[in-house]
PDB file of the backbone (N, CA, C, O) and the ligand in Angstrom, with CONECT records:
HET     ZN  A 101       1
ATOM      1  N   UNK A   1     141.279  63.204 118.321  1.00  0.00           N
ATOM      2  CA  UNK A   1     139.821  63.213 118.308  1.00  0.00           C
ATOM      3  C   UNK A   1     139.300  64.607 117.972  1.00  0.00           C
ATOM      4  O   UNK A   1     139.901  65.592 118.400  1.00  0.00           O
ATOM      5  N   UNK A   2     138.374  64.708 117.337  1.00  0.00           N
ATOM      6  CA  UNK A   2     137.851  65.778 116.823  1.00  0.00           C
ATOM      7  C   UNK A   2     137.195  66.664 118.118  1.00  0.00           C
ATOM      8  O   UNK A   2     137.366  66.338 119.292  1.00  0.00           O
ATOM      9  N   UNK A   3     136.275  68.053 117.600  1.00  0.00           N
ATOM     10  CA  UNK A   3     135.773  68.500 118.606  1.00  0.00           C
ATOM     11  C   UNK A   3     134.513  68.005 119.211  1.00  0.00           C
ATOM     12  O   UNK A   3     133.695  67.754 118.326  1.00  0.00           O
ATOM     13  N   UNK A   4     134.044  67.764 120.473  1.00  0.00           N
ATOM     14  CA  UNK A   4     132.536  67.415 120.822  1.00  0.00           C
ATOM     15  C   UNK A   4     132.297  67.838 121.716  1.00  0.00           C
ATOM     16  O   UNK A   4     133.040  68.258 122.603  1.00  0.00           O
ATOM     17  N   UNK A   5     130.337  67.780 121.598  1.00  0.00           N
ATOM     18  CA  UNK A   5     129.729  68.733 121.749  1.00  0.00           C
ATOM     19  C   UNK A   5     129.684  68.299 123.781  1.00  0.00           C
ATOM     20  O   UNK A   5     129.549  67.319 124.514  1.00  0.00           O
ATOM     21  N   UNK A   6     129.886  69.698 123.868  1.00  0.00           N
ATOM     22  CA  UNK A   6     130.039  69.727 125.731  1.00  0.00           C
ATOM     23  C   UNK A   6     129.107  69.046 126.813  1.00  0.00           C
ATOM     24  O   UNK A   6     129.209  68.638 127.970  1.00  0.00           O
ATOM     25  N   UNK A   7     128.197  69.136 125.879  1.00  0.00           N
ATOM     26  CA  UNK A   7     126.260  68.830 126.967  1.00  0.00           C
ATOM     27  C   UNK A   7     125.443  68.532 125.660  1.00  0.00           C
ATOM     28  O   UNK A   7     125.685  68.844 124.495  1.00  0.00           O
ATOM     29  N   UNK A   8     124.204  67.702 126.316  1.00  0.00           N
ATOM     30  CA  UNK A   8     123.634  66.966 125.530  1.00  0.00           C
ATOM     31  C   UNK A   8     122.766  68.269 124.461  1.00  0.00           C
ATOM     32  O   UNK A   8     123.662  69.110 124.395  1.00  0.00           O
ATOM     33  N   UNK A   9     122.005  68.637 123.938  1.00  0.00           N
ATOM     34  CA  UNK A   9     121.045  69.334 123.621  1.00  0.00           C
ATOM     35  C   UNK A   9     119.726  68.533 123.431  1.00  0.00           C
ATOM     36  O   UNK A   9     119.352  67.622 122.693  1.00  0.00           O
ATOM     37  N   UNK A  10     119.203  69.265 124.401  1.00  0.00           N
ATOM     38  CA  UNK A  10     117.793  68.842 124.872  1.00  0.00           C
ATOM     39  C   UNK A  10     116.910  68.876 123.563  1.00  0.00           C
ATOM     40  O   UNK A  10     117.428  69.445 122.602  1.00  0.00           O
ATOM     41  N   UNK A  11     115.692  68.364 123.400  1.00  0.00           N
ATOM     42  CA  UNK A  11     114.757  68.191 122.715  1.00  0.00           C
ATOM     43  C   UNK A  11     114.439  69.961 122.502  1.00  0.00           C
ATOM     44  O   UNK A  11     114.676  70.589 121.470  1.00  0.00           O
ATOM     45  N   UNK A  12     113.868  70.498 123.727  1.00  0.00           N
ATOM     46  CA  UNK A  12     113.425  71.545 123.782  1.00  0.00           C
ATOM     47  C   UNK A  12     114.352  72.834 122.831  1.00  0.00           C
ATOM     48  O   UNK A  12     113.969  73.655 121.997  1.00  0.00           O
ATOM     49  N   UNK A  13     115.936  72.480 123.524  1.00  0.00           N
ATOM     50  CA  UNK A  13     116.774  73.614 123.200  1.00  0.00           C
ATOM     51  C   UNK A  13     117.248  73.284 121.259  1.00  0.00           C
ATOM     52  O   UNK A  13     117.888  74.021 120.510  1.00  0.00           O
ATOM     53  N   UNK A  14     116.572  71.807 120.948  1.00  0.00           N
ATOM     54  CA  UNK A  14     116.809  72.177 119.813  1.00  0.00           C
ATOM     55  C   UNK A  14     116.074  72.344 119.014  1.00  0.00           C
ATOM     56  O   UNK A  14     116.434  72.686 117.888  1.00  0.00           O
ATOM     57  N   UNK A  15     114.605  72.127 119.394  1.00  0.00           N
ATOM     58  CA  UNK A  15     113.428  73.310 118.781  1.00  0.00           C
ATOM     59  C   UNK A  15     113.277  74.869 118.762  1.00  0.00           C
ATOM     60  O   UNK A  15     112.634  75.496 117.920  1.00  0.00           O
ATOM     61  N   UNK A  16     113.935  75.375 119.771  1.00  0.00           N
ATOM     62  CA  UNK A  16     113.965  76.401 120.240  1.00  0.00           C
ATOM     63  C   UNK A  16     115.002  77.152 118.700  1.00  0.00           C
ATOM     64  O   UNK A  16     114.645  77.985 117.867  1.00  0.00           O
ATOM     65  N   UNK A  17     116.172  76.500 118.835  1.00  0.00           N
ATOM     66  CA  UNK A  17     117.251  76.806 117.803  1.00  0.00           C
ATOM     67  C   UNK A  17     116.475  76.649 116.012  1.00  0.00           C
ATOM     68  O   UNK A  17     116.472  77.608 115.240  1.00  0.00           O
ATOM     69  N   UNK A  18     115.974  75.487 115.703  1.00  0.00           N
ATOM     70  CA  UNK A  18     114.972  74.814 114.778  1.00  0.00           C
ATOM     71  C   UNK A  18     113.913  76.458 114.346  1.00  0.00           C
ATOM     72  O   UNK A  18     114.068  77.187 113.366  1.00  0.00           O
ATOM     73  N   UNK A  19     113.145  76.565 115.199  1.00  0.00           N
ATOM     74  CA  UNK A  19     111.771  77.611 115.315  1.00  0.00           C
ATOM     75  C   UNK A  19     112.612  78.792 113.892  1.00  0.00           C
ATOM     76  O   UNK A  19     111.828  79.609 113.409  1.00  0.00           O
ATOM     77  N   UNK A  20     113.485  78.805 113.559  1.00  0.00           N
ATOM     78  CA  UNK A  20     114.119  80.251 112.888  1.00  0.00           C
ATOM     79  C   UNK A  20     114.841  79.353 111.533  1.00  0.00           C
ATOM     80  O   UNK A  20     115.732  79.909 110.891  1.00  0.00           O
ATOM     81  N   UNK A  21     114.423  78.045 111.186  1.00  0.00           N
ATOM     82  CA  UNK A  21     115.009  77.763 110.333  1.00  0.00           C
ATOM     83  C   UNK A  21     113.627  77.521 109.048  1.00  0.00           C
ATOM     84  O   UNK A  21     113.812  77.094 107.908  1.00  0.00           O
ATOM     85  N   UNK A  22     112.726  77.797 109.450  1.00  0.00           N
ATOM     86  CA  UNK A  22     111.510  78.017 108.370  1.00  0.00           C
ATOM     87  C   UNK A  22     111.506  78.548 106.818  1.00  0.00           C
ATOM     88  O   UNK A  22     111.423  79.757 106.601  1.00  0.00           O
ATOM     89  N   UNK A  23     111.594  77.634 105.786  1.00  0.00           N
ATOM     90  CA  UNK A  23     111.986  78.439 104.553  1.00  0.00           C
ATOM     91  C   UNK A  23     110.473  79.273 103.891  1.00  0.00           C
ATOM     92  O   UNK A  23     109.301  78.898 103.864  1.00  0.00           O
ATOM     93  N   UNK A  24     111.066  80.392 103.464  1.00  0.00           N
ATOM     94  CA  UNK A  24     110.202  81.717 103.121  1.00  0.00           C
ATOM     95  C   UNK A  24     109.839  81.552 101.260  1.00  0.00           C
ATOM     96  O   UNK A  24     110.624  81.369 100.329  1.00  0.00           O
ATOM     97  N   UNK A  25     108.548  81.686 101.267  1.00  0.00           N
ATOM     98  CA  UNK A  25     108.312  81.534  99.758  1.00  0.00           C
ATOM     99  C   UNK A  25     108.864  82.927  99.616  1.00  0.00           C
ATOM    100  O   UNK A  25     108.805  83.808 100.474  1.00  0.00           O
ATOM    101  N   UNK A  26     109.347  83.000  98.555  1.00  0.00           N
ATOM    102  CA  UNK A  26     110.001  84.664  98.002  1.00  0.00           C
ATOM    103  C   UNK A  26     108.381  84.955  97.285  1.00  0.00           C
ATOM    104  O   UNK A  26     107.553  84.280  96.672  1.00  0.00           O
ATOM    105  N   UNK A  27     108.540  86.776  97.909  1.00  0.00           N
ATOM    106  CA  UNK A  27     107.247  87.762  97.262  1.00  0.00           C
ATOM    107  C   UNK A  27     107.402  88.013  95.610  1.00  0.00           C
ATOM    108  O   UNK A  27     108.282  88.706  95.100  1.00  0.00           O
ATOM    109  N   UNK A  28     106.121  87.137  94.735  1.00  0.00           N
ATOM    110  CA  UNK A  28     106.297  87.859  93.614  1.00  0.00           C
ATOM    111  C   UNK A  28     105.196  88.263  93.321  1.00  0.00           C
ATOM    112  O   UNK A  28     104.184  87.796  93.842  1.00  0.00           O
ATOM    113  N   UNK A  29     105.169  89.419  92.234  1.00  0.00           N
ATOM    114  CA  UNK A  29     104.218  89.860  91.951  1.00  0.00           C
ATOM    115  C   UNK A  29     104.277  89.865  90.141  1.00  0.00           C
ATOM    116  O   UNK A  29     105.319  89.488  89.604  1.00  0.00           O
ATOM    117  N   UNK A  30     103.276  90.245  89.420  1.00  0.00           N
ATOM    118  CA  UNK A  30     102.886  89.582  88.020  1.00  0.00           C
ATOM    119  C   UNK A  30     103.538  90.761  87.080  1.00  0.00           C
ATOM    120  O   UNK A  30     103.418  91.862  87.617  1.00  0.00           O
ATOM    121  N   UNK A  31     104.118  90.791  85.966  1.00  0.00           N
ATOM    122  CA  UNK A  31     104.657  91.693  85.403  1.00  0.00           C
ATOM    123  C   UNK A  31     103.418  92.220  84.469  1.00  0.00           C
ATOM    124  O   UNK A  31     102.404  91.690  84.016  1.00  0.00           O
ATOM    125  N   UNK A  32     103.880  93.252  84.419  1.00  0.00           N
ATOM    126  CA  UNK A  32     102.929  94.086  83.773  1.00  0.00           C
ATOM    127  C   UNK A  32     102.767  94.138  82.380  1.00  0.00           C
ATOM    128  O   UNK A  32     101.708  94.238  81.759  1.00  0.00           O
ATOM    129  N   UNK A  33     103.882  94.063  81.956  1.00  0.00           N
ATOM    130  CA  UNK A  33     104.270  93.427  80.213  1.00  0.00           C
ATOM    131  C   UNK A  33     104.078  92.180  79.576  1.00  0.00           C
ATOM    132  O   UNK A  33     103.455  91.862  78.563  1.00  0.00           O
ATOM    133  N   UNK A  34     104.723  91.569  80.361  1.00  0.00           N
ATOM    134  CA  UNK A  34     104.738  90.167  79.880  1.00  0.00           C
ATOM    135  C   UNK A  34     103.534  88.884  80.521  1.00  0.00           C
ATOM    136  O   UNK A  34     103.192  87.801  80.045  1.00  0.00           O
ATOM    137  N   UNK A  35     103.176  89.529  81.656  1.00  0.00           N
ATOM    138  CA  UNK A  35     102.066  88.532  83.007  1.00  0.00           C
ATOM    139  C   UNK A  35     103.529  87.286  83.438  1.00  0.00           C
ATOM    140  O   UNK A  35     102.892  86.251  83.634  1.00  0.00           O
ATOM    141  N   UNK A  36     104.006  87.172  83.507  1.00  0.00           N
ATOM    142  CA  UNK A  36     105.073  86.074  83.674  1.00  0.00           C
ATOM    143  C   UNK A  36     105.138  86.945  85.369  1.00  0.00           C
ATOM    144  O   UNK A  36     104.637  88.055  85.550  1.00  0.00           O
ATOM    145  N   UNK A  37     105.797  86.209  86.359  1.00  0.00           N
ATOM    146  CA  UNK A  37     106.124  86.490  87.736  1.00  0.00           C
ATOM    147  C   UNK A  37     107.576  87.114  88.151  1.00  0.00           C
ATOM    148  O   UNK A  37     108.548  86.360  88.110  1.00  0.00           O
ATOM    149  N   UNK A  38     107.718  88.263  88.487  1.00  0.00           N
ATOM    150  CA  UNK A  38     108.726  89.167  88.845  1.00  0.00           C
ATOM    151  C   UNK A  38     109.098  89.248  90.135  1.00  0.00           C
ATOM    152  O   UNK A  38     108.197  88.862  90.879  1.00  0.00           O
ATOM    153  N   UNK A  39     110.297  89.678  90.818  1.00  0.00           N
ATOM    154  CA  UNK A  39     110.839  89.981  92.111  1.00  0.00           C
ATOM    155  C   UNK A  39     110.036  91.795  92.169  1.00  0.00           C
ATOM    156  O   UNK A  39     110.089  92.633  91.269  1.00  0.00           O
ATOM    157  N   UNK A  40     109.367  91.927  93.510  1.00  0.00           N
ATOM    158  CA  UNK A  40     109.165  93.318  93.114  1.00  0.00           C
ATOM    159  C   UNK A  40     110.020  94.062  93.245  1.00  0.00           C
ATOM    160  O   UNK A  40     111.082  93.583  93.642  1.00  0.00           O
ATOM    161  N   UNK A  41     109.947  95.897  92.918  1.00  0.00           N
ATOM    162  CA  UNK A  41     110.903  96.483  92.653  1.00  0.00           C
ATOM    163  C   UNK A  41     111.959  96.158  91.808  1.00  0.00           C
ATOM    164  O   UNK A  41     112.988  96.820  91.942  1.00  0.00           O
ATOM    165  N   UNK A  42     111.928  95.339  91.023  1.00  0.00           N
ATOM    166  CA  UNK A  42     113.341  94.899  89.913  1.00  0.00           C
ATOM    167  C   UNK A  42     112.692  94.561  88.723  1.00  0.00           C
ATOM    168  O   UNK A  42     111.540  94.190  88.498  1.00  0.00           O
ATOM    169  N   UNK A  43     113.792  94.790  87.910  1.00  0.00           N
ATOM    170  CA  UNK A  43     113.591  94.360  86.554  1.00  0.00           C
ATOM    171  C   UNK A  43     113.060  93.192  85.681  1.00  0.00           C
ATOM    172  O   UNK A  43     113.670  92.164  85.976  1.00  0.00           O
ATOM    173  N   UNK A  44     112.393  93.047  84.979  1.00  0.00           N
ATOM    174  CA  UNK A  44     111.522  91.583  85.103  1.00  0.00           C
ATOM    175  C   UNK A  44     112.879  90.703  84.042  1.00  0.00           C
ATOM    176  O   UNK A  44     113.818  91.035  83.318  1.00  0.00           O
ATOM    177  N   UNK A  45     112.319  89.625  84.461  1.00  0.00           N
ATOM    178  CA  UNK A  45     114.186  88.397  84.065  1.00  0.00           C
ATOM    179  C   UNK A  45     113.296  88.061  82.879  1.00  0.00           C
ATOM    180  O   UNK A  45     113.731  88.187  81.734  1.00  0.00           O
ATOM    181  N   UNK A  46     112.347  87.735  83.065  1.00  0.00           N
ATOM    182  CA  UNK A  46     111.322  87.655  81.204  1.00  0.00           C
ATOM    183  C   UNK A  46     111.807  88.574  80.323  1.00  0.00           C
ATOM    184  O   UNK A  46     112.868  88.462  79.708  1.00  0.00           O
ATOM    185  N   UNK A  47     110.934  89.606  80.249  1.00  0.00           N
ATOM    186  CA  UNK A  47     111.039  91.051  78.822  1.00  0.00           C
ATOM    187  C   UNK A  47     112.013  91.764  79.423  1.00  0.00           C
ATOM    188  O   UNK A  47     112.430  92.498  78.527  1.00  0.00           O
ATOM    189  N   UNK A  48     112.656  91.998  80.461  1.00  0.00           N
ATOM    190  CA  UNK A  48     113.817  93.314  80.861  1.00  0.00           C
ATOM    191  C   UNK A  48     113.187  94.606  80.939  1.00  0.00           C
ATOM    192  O   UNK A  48     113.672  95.725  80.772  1.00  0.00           O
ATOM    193  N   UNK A  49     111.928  94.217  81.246  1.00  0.00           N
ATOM    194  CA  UNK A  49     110.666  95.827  81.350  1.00  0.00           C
ATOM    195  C   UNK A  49     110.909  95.942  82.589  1.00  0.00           C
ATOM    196  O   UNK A  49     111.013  95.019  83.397  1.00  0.00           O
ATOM    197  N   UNK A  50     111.044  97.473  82.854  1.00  0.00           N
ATOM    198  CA  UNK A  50     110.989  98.265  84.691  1.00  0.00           C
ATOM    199  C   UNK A  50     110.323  99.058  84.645  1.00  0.00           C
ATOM    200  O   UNK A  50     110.881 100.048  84.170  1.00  0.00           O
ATOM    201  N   UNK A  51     109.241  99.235  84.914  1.00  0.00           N
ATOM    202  CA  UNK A  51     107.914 100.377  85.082  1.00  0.00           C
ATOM    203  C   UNK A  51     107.755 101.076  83.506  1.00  0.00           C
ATOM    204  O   UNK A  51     108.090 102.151  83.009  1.00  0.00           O
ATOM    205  N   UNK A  52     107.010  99.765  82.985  1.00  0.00           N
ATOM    206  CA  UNK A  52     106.612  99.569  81.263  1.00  0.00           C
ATOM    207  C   UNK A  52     107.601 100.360  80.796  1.00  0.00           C
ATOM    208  O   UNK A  52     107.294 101.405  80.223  1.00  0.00           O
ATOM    209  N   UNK A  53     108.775 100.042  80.940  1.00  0.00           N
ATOM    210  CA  UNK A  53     109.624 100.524  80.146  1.00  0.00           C
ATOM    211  C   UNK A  53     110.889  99.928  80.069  1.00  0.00           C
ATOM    212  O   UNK A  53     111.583  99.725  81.065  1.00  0.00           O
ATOM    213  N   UNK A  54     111.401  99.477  78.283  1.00  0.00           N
ATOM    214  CA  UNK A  54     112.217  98.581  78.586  1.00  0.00           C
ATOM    215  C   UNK A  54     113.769  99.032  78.966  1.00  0.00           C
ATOM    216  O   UNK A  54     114.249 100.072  78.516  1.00  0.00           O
ATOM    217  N   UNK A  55     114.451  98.200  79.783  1.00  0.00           N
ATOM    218  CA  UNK A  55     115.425  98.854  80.471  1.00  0.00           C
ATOM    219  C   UNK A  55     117.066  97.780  80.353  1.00  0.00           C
ATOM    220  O   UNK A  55     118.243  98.011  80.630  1.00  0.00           O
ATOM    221  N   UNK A  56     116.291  96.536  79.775  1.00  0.00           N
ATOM    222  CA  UNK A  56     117.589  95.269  79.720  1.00  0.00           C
ATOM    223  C   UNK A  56     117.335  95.121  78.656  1.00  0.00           C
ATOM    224  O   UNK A  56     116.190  95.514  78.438  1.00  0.00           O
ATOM    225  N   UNK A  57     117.950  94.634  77.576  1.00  0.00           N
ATOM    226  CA  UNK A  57     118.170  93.576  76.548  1.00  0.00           C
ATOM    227  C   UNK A  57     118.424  91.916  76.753  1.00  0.00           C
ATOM    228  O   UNK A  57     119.425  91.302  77.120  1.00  0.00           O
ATOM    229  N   UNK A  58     116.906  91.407  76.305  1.00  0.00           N
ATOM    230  CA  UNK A  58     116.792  89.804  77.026  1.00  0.00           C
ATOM    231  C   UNK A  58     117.544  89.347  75.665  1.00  0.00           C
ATOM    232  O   UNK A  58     117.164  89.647  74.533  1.00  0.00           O
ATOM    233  N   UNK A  59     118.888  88.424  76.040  1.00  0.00           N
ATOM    234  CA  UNK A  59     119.264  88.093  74.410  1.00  0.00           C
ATOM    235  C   UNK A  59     118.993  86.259  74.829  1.00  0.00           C
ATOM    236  O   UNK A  59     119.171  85.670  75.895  1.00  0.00           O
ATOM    237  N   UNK A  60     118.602  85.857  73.757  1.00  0.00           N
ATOM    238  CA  UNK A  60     117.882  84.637  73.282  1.00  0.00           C
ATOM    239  C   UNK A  60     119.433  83.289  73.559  1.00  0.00           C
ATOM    240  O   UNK A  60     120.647  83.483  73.614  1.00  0.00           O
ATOM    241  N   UNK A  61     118.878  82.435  73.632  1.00  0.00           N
ATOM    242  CA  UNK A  61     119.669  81.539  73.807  1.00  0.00           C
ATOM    243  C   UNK A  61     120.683  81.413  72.424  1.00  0.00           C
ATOM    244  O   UNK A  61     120.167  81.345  71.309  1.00  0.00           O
ATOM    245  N   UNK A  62     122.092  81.390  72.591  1.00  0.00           N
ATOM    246  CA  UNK A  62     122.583  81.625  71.415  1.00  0.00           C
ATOM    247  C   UNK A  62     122.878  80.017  70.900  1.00  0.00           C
ATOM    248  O   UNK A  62     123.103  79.307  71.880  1.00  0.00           O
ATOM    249  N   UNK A  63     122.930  79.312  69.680  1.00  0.00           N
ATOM    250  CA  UNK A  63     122.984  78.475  69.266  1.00  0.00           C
ATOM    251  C   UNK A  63     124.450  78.016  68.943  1.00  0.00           C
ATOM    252  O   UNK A  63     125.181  78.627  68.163  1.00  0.00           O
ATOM    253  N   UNK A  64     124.811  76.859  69.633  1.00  0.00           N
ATOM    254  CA  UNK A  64     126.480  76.447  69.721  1.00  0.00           C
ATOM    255  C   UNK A  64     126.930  75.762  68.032  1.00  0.00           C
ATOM    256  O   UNK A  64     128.031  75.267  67.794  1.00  0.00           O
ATOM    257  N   UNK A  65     126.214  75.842  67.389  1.00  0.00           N
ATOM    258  CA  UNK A  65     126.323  75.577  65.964  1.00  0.00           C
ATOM    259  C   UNK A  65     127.112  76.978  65.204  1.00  0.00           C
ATOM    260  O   UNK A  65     127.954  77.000  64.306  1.00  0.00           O
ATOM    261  N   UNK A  66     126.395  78.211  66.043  1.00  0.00           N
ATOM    262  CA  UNK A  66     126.691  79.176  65.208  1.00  0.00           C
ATOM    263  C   UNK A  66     128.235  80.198  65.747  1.00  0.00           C
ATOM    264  O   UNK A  66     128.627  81.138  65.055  1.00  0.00           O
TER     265      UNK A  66
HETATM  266 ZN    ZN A 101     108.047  90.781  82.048  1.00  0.00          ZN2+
END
């Protein structure tokens, strides 16, 4: 038999546990180059601009023909 659980868990004790499982919209803020929505502090995943200046090379979807 597998492992089980010792004591019941109460209604209460499993709200209590529950209360910290709340999912978080992630902070974005608007890029400055492109207006498209960025992680702040990082490099934008759109244009590859980091404080108007470009810093990645965004390369384009490459075509499986070629
Ligand atoms: Zn951008």
């Amino acid at each position: 038999m597998g492992a089980l659980p010792k004591q019941k868990v109460s209604r209460a004790a499993q709200g209590r546990r529950r209360a910290h499982q709340a999912l978080v919209i992630p902070k974005l803020v608007t890029c400055s180059n492109c207006g498209g929505k960025r992680v702040p502090h990082s490099v934008c995943n759109i244009c590859g601009y980091y404080k108007d200046e470009q810093v990645v090379e965004i390369r384009q979807k490459a075509d499986k023909n070629q």
